[in-house]
N, CA, C and O atoms as CSV, one atom per row, in Angstrom:
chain,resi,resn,atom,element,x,y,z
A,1,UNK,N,N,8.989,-81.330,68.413
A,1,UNK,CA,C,8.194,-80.617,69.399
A,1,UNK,C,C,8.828,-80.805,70.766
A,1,UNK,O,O,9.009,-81.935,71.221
A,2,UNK,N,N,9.219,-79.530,71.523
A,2,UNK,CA,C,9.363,-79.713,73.016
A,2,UNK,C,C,8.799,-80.102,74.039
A,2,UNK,O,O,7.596,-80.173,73.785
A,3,UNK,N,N,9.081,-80.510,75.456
A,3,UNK,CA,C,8.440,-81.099,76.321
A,3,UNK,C,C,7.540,-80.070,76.490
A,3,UNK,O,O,7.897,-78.922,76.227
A,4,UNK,N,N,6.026,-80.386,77.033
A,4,UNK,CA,C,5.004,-79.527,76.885
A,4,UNK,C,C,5.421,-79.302,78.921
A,4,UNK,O,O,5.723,-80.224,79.678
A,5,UNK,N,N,5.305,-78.029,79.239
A,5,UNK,CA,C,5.466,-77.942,80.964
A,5,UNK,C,C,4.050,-77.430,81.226
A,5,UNK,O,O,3.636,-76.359,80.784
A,6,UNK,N,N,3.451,-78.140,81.860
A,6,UNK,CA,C,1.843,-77.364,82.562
A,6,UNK,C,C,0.702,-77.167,81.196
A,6,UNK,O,O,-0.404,-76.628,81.215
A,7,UNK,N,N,1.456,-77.841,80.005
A,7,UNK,CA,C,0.015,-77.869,79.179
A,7,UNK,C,C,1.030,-76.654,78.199
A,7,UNK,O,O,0.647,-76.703,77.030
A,8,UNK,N,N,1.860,-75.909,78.335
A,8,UNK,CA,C,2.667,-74.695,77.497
A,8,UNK,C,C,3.643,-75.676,76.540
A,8,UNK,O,O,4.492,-76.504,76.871
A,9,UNK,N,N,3.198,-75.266,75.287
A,9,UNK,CA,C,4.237,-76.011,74.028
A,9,UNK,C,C,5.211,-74.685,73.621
A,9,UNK,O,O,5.198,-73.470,73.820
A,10,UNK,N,N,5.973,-75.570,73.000
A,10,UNK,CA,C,7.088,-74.184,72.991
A,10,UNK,C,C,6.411,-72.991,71.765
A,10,UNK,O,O,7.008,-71.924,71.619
A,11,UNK,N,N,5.212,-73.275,70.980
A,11,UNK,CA,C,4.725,-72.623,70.048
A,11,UNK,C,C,3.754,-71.598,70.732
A,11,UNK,O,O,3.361,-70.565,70.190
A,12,UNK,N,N,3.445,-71.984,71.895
A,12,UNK,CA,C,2.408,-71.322,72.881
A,12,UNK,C,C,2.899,-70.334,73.709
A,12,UNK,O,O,2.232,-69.345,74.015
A,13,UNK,N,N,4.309,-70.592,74.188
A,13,UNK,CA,C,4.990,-70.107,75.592
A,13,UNK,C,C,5.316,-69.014,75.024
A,13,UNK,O,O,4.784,-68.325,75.895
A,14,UNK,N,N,5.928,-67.893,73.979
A,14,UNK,CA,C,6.093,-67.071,73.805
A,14,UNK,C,C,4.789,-66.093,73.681
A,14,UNK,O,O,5.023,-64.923,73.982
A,15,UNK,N,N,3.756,-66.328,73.375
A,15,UNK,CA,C,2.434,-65.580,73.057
A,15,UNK,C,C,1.836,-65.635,74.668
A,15,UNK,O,O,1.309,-64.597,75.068
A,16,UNK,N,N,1.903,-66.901,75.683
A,16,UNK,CA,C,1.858,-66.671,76.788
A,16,UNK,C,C,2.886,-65.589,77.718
A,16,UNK,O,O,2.488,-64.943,78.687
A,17,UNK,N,N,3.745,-65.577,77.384
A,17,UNK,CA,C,4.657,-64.578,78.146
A,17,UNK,C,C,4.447,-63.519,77.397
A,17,UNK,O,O,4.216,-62.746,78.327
A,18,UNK,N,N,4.335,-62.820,76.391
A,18,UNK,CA,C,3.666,-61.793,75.794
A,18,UNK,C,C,2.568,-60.983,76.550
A,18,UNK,O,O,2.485,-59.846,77.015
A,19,UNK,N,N,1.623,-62.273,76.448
A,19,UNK,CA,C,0.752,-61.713,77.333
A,19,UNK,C,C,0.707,-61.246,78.515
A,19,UNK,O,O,0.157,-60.173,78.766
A,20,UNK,N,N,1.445,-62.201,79.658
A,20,UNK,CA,C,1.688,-62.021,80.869
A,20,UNK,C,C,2.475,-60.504,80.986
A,20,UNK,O,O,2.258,-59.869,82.018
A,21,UNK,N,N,3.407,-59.890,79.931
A,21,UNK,CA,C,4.228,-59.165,80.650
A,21,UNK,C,C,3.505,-57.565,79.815
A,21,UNK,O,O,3.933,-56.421,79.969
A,22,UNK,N,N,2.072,-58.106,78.764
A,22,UNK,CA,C,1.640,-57.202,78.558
A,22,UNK,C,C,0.876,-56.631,79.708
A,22,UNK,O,O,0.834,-55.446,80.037
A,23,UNK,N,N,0.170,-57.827,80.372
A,23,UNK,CA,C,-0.658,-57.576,81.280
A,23,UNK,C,C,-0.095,-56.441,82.376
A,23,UNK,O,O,-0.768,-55.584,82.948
A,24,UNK,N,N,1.297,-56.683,82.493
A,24,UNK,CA,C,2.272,-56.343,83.761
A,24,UNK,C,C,2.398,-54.857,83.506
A,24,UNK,O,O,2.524,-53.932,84.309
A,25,UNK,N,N,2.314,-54.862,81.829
A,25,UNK,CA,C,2.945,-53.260,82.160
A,25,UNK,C,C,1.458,-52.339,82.147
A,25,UNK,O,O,1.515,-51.247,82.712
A,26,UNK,N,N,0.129,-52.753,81.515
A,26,UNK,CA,C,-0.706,-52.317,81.402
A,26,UNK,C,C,-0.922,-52.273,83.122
A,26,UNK,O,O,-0.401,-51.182,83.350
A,27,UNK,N,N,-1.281,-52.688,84.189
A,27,UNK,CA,C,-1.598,-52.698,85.791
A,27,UNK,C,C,-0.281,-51.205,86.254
A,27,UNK,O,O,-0.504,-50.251,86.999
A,28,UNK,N,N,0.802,-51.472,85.616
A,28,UNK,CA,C,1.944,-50.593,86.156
A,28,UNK,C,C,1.741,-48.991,85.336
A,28,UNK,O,O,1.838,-47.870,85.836
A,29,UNK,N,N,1.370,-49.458,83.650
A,29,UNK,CA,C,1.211,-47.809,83.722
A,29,UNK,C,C,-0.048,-46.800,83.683
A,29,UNK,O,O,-0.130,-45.592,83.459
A,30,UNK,N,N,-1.245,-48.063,84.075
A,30,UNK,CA,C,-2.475,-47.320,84.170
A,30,UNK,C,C,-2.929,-47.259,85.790
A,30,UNK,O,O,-3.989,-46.810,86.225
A,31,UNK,N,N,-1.978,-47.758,86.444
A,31,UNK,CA,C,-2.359,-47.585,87.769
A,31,UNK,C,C,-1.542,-46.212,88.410
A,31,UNK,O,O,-1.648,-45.881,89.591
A,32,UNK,N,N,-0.659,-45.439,87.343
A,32,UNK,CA,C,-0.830,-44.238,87.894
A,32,UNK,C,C,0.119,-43.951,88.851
A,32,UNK,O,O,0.065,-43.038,89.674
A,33,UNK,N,N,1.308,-45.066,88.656
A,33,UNK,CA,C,2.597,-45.168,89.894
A,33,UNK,C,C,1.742,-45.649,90.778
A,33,UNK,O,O,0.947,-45.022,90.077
A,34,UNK,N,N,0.888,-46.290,91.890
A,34,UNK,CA,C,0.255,-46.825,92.254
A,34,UNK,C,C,1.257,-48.031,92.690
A,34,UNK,O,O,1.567,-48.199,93.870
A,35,UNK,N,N,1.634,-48.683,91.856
A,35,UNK,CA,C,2.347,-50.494,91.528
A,35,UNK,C,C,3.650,-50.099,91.211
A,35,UNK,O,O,4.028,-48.931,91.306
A,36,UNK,N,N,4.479,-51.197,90.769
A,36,UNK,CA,C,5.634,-51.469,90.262
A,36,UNK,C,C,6.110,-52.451,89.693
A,36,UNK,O,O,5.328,-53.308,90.105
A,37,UNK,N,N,6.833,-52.996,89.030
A,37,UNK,CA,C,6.993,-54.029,87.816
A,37,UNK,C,C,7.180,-55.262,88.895
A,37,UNK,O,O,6.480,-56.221,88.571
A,38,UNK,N,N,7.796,-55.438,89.861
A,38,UNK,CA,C,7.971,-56.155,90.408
A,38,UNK,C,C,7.103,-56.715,90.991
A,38,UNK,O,O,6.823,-57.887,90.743
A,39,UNK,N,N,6.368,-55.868,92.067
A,39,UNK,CA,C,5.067,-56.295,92.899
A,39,UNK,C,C,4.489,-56.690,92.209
A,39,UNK,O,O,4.360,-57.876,92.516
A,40,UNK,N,N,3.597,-56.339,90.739
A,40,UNK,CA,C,2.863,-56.927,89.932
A,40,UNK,C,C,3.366,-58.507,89.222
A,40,UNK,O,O,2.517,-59.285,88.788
A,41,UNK,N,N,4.489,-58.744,89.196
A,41,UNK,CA,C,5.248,-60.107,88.383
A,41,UNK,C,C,4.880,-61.031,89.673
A,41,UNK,O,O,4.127,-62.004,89.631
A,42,UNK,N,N,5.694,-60.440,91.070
A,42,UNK,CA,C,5.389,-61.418,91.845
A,42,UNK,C,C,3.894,-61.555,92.677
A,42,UNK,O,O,3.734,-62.246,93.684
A,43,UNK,N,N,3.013,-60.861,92.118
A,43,UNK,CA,C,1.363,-60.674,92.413
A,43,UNK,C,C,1.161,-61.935,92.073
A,43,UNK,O,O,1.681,-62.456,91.087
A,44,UNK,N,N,0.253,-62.612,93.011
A,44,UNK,CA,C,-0.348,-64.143,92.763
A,44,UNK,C,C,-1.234,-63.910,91.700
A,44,UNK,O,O,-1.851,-62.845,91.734
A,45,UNK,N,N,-1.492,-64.911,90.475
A,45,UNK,CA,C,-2.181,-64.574,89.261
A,45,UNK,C,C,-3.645,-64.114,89.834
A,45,UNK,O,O,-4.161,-63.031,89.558
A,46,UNK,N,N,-4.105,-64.901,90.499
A,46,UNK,CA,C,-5.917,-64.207,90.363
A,46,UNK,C,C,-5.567,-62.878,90.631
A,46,UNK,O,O,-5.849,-61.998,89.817
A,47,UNK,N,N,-4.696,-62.509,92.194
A,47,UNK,CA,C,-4.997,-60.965,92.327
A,47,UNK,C,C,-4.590,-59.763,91.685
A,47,UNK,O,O,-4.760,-58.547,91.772
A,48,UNK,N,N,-3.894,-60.729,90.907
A,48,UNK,CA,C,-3.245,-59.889,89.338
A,48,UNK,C,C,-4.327,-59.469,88.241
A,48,UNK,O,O,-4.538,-58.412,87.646
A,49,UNK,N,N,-5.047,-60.981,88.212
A,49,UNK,CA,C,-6.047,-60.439,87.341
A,49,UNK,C,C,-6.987,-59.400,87.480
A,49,UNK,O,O,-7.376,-58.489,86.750
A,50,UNK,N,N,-7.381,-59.998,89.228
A,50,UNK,CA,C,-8.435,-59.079,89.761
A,50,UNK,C,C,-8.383,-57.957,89.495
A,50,UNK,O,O,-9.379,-57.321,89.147
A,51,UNK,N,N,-6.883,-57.320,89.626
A,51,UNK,CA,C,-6.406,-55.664,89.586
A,51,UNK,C,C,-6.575,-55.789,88.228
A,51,UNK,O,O,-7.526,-55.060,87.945
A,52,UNK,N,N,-6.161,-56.324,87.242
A,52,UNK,CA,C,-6.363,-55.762,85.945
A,52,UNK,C,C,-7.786,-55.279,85.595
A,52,UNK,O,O,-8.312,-54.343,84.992
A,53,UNK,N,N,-8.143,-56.384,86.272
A,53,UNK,CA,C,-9.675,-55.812,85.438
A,53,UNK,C,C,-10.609,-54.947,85.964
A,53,UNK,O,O,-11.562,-54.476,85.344
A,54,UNK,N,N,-10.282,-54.713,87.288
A,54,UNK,CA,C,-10.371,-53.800,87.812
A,54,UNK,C,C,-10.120,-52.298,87.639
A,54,UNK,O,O,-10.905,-51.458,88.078
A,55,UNK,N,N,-8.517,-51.866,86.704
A,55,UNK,CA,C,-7.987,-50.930,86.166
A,55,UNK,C,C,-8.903,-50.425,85.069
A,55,UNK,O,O,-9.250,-49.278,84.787
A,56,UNK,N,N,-9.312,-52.040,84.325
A,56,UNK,CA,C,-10.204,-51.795,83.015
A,56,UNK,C,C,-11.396,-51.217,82.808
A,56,UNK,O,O,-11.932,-50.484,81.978
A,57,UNK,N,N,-11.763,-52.015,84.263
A,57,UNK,CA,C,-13.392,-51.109,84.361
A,57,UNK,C,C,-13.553,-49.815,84.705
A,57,UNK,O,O,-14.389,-49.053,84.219
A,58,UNK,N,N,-12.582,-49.505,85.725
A,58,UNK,CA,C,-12.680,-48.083,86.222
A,58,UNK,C,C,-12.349,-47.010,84.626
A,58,UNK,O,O,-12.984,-45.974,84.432
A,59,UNK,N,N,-11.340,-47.488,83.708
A,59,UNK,CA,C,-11.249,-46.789,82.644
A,59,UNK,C,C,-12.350,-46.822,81.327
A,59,UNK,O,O,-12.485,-45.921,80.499
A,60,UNK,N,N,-12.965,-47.894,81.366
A,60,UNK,CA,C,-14.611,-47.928,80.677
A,60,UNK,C,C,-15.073,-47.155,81.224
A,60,UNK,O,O,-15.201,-46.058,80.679
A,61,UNK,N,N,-15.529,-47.357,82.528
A,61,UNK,CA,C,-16.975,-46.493,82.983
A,61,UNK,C,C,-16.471,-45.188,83.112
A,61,UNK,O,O,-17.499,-44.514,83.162
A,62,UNK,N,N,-15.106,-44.088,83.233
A,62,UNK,CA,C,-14.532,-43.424,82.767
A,62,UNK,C,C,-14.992,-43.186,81.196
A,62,UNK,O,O,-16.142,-42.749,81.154
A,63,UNK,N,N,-14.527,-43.320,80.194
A,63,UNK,CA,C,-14.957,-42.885,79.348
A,63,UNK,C,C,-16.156,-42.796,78.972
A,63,UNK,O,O,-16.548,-41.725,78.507
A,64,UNK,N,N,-16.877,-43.716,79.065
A,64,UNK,CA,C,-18.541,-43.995,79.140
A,64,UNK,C,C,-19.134,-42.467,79.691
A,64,UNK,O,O,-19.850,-41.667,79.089
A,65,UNK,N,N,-18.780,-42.419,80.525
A,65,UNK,CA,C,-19.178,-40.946,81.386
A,65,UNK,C,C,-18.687,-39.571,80.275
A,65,UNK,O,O,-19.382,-38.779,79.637
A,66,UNK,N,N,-17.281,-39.718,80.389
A,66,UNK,CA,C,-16.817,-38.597,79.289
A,66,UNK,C,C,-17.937,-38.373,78.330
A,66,UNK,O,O,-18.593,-37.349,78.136
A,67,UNK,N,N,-18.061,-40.186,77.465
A,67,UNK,CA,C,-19.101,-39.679,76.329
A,67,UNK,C,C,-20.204,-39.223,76.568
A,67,UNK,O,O,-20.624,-38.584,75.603
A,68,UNK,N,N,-21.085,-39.254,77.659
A,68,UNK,CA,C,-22.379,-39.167,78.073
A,68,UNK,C,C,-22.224,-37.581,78.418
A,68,UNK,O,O,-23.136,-36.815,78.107
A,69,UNK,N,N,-21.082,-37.122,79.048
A,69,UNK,CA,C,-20.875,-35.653,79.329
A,69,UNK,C,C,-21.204,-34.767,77.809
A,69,UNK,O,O,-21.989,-33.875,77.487
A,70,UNK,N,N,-20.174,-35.534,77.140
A,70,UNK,CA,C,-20.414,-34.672,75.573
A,70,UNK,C,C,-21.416,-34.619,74.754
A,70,UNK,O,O,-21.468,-33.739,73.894
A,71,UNK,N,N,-22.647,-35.824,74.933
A,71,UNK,CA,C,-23.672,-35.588,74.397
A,71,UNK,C,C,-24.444,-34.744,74.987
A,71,UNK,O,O,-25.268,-34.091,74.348
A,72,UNK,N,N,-24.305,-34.643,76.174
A,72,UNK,CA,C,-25.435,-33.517,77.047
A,72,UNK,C,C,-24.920,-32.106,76.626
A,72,UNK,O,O,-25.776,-31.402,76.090
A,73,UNK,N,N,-23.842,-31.637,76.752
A,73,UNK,CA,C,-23.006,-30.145,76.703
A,73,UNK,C,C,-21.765,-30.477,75.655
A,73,UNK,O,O,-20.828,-31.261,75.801
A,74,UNK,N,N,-22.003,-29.836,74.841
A,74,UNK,CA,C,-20.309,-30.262,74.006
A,74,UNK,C,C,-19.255,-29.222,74.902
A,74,UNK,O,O,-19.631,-28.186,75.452
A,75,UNK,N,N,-18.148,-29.642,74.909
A,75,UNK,CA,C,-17.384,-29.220,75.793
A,75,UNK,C,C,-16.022,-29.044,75.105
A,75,UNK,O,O,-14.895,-29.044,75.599
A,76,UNK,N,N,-16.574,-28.839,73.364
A,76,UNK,CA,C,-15.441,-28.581,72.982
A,76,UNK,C,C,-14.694,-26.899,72.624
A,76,UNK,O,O,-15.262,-25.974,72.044
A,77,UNK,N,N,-14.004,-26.906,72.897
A,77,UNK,CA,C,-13.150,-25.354,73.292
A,77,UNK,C,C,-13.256,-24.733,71.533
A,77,UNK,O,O,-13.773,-23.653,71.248
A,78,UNK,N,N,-12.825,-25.410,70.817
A,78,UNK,CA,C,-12.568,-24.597,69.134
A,78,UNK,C,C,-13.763,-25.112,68.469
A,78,UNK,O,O,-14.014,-26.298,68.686
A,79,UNK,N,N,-14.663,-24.368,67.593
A,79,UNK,CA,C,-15.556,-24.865,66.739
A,79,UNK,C,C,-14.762,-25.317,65.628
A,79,UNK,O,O,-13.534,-25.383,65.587
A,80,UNK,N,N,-15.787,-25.691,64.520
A,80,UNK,CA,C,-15.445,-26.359,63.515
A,80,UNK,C,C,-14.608,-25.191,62.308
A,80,UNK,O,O,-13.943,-25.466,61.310
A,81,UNK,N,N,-14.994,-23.782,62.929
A,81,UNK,CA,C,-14.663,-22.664,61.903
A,81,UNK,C,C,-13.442,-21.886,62.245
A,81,UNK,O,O,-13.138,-20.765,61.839
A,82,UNK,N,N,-12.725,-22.743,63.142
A,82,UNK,CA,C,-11.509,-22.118,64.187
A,82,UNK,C,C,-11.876,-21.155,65.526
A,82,UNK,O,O,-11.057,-20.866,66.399
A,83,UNK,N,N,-13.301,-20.717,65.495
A,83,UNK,CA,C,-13.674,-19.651,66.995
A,83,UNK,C,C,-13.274,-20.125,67.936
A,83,UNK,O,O,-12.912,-21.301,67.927
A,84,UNK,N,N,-13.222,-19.475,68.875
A,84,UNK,CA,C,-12.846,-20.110,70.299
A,84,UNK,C,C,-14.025,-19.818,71.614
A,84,UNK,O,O,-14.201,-18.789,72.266
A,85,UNK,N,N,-14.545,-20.811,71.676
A,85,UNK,CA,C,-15.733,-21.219,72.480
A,85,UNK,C,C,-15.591,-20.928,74.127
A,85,UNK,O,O,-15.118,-21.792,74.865
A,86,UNK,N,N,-15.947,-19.906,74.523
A,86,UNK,CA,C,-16.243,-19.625,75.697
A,86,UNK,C,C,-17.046,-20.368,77.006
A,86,UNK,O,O,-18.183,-20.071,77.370
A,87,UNK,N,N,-16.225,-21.348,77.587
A,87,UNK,CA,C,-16.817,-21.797,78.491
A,87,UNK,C,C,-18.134,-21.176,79.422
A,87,UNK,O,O,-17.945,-20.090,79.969
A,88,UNK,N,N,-19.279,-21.765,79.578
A,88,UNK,CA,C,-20.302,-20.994,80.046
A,88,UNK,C,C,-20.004,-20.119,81.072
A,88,UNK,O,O,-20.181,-18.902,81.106
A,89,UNK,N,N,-19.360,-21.127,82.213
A,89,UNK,CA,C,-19.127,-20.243,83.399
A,89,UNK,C,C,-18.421,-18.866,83.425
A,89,UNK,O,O,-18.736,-17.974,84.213
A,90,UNK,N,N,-17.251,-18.745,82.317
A,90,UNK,CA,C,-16.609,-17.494,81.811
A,90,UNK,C,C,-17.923,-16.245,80.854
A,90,UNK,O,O,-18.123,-15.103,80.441
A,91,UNK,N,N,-18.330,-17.300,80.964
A,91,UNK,CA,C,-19.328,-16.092,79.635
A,91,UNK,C,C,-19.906,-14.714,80.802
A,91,UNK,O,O,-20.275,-14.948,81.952
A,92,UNK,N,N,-19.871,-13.489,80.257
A,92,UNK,CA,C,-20.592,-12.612,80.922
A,92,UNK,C,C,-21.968,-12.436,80.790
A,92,UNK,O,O,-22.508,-12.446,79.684
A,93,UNK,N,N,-22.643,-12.258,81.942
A,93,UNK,CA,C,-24.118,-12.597,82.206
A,93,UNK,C,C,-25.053,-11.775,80.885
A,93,UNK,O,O,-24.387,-11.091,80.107
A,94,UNK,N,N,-26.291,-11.848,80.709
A,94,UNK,CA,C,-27.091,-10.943,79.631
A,94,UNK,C,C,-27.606,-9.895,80.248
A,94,UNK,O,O,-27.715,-8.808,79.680
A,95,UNK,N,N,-27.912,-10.067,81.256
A,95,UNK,CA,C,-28.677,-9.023,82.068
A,95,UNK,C,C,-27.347,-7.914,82.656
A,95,UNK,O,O,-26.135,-8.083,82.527
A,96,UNK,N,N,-27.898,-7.050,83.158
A,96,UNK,CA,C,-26.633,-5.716,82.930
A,96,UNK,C,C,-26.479,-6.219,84.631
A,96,UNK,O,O,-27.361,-6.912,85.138
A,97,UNK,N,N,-25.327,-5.804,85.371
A,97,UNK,CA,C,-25.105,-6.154,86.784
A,97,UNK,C,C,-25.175,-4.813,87.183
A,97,UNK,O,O,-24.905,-3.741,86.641
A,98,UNK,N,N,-25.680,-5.216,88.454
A,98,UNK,CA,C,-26.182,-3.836,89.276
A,98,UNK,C,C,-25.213,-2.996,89.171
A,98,UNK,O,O,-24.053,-3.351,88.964
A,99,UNK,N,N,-25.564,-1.858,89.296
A,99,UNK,CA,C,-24.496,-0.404,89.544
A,99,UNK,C,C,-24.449,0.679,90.871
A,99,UNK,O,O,-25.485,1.177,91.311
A,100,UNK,N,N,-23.311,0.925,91.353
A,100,UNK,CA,C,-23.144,1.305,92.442
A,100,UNK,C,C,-23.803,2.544,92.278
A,100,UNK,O,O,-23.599,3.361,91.381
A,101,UNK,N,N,-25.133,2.671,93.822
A,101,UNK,CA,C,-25.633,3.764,94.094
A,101,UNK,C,C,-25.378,4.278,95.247
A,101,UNK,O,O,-25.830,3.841,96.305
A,102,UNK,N,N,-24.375,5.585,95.091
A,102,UNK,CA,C,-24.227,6.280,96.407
A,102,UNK,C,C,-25.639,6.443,97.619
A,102,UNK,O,O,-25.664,6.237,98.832
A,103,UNK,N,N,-26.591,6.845,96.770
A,103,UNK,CA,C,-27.578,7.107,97.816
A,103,UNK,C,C,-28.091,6.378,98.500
A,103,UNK,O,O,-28.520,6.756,99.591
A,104,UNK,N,N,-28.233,4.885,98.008
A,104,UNK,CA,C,-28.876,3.796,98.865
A,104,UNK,C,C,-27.299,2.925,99.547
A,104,UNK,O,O,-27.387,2.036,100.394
A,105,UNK,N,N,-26.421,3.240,99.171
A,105,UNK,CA,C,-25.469,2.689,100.105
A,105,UNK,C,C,-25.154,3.105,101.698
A,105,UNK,O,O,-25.190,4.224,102.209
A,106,UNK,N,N,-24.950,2.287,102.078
A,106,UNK,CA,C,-24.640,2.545,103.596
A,106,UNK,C,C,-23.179,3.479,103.846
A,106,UNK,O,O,-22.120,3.313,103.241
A,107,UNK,N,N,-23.412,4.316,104.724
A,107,UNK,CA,C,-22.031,5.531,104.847
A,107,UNK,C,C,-21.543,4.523,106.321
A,107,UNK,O,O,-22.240,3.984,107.181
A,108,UNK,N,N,-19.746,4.591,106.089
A,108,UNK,CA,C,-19.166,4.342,106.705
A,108,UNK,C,C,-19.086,5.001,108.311
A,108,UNK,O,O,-19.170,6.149,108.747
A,109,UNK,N,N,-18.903,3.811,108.867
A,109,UNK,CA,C,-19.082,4.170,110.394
A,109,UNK,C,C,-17.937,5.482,111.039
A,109,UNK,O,O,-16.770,5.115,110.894
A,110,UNK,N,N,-18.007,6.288,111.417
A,110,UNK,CA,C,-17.222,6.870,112.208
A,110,UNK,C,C,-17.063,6.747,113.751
A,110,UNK,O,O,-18.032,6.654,114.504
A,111,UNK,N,N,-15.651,6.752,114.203
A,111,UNK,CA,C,-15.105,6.239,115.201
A,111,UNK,C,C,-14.628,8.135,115.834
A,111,UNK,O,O,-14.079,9.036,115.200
A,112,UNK,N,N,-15.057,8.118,117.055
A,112,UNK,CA,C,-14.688,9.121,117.661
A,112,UNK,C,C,-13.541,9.524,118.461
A,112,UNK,O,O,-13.491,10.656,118.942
């Protein structure tokens, strides 16, 4: 067994650096270019963590929402039978839209 440094045995230190550099890339590629591999390595650990979990929550309560969207309105574009589902706002109204009446329209101004 190797000298243990800070409590890390050599059976430990690889699953610790695993982690650490999982952590690194998860902050770098969910922050959206935001960060960079570097700034994050040399990020002091708490405010490293802080941001991680920070990234995490904003992407929970993100989906959380998504799901809560889809139970209210399904919002899915293809049914189950291949149709293609017309977003409401695209849909044309039921009621017929007014139609242009010469007689109640206003006649253009003439300029003398």
């Amino acid at each position: 067994m190797g000298l243990a440094f800070f409590g890390l045995t050599s059976d430990i230190a690889p699953q610790v650096r695993a982690a650490l550099f999982k952590q690194i890339h998860e902050i770098v590629f969910h922050g959206k270019g935001g960060y960079d591999w570097n700034t994050i390595y040399n990020m002091p650990t708490w405010l490293r963590r802080f941001t991680f979990n920070e990234i995490q929550k904003y992407y929970k309560d993100e989906k959380e929402t998504l799901e809560n969207k889809g139970k209210k309105g399904s919002q899915t574009v293809i049914s189950s039978d291949g149709q293609i589902k017309t977003p409401e706002f695209l849909q044309k109204p039921q009621n017929n839209p007014p139609t242009f009446n010469p007689s109640t329209s206003k006649k253009p101004a003439s300029y003398k």
